[in-house]
C-alpha positions as CSV (number, residue, x, y, z in Angstrom):
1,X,-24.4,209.4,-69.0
2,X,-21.2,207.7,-68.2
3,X,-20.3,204.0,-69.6
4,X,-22.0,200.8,-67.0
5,X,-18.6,199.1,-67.8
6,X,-16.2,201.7,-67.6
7,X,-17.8,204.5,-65.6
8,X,-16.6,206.8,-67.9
9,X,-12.6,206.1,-68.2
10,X,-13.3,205.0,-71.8
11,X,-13.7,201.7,-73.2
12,X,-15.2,200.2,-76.5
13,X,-18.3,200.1,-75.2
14,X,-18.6,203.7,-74.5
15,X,-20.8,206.0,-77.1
16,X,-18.2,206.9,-80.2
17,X,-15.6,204.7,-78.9
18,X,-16.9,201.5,-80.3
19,X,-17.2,202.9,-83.8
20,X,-13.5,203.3,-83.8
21,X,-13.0,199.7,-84.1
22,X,-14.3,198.3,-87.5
23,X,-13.3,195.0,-87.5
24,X,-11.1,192.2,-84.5
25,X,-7.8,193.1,-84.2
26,X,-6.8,189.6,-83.7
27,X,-8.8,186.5,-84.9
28,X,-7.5,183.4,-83.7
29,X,-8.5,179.9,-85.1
30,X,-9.1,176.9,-82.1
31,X,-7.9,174.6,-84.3
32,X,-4.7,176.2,-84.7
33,X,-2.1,176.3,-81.7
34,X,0.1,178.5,-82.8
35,X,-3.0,180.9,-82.4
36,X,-3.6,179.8,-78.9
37,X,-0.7,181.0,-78.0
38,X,-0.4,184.3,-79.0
39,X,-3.6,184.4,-77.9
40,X,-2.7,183.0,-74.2
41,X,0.1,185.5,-74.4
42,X,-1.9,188.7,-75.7
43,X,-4.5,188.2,-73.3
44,X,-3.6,185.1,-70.9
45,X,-3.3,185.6,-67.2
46,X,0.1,186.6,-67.2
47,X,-0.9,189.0,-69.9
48,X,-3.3,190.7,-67.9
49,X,-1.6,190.9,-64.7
50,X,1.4,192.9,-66.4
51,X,-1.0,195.1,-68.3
52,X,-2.9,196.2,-64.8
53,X,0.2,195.8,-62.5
54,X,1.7,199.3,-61.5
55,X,4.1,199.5,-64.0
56,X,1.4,198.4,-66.6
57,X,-0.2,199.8,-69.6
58,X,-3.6,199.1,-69.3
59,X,-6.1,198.3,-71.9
60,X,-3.7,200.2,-74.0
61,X,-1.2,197.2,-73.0
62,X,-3.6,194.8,-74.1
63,X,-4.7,196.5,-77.9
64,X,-0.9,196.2,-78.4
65,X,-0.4,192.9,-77.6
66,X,-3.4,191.5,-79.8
67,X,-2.1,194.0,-82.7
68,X,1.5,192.3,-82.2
69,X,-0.1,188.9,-82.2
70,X,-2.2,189.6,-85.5
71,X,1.2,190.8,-87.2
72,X,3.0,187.6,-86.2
73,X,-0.5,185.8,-87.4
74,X,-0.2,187.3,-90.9
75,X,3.4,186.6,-91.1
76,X,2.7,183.1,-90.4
77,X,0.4,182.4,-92.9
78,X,2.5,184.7,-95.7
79,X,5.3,182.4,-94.7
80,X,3.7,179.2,-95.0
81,X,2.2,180.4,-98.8
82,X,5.2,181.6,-99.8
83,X,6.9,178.2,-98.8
84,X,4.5,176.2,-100.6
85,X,4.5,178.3,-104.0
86,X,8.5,177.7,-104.1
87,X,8.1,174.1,-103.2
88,X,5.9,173.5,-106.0
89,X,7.9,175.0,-108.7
């Protein structure tokens, strides 16, 4: 039985592939802009016409760019803790 969304060419909602994936790769918080805009460039318009263009990666192209995004997320918020603790002391 091949995948309604993918017809087959593998997706996360294809049978064993969305197992794979245990939790988001990238969470982003509305309230926070610097989240919107990795978001807007992970998976924005631009975003998506370079990942299905011809020299594109695909969905593959997108994973990366929310994986990247999530890194720069966590980098962020180690940043901005580790500011505060020295500030305090």
């Amino acid at each position: 039985m091949k995948c309604s969304f993918c017809n087959g060419r593998g997706c996360i909602a294809c049978p064993g592939e969305s197992t794979k994936i245990k939790q988001p790769v990238f969470v982003a918080q509305l309230d926070n802009p610097g989240d919107m805009k990795l978001l807007a460039d992970a998976v924005g318009a631009e975003a998506i016409s370079k990942a299905f263009g011809p020299q594109g990666g695909g969905p593959s192209e997108i994973y990366r760019n929310l994986a990247i995004a999530s890194v720069i997320q966590e980098l962020r918020t180690r940043t901005t803790i580790g500011a505060s603790d020295t500030s305090d002391k």
